[in-house]
C-alpha positions as CSV (number, residue, x, y, z in Angstrom):
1,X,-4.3,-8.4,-3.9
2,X,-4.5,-5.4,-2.6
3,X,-2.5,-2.0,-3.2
4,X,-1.9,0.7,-0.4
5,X,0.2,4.0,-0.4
6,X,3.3,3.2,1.8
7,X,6.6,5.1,3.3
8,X,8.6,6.7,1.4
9,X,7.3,7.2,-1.9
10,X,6.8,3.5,-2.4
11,X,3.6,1.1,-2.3
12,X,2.8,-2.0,-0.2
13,X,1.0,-4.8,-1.8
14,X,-0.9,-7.4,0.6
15,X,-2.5,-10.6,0.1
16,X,-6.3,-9.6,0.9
17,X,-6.6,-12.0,3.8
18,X,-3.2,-10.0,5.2
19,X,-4.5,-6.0,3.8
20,X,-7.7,-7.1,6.9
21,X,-5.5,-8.2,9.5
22,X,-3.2,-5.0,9.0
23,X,-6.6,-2.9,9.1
24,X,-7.5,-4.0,12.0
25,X,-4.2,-3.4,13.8
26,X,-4.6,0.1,12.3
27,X,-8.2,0.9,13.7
28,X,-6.7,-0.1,17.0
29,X,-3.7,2.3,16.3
30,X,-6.1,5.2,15.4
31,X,-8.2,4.9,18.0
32,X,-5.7,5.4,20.9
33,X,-5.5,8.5,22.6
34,X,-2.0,8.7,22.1
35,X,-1.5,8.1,18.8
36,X,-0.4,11.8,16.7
37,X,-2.6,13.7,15.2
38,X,0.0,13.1,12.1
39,X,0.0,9.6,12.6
40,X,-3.4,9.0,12.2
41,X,-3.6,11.6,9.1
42,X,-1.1,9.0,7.3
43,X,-3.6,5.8,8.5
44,X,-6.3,7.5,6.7
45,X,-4.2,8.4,3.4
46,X,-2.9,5.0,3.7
47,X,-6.6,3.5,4.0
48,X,-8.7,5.6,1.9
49,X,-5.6,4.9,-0.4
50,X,-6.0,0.9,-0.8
51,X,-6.8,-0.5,-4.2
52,X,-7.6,-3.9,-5.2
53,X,-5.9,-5.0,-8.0
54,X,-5.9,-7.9,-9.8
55,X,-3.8,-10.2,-12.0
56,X,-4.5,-10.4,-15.4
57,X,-4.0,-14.2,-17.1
58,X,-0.9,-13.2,-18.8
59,X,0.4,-12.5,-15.1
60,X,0.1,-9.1,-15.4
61,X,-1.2,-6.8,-12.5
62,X,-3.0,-3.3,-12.7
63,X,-2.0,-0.3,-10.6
64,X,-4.2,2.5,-10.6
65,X,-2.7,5.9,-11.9
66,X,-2.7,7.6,-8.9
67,X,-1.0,5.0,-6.9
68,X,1.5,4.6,-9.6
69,X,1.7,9.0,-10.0
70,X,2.8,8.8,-5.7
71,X,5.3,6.2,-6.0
72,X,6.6,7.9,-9.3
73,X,6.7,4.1,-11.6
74,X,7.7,4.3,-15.2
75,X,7.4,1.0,-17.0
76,X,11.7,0.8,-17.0
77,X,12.1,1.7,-13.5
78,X,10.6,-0.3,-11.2
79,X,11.7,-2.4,-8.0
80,X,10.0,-5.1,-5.8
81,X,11.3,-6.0,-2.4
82,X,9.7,-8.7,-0.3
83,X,9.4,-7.0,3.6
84,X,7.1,-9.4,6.0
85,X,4.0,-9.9,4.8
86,X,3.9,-7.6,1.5
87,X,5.4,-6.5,-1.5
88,X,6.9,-3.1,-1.7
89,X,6.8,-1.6,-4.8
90,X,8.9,1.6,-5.9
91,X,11.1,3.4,-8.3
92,X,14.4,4.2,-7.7
């Protein structure tokens, strides 16, 4: 699995084999002329952001701090929601 910084505060999780086919649609995104200079900012935090987390045996799975410090997660107030082809993860 891997972990990225999403929207609003909140973190997408992607199967690995999903995280590369979203990279790639990225580098294509970056690369165009048109794209915003503040849209491409946010295509580099999100990338340099990704995190590859695994699940423990007890079905447990490892955030690092700093993903966990942007999306503000406590241990009682967390949420999942399932959106296409990842996992959002956030507090509410």
């Amino acid at each position: 699995m891997v972990v990225v910084r999403g929207l609003n505060s909140r973190l997408f999780m992607y199967r690995k084999s999903d995280w590369y086919k979203v990279l790639k649609i990225l580098d294509e995104i970056q690369t165009r002329k048109e794209t915003s200079k503040v849209f491409k900012r946010y295509i580099e935090l999100m990338k340099n952001s990704a995190s590859e987390s695994q699940v423990s045996s007890k079905g447990k799975l490892t955030i690092p701090y700093y993903l966990r410090e942007y999306a503000d997660i406590s241990r009682k107030n967390i949420h999942f929601a399932w959106v296409g082809n990842r996992l959002e993860i956030y507090s509410h």
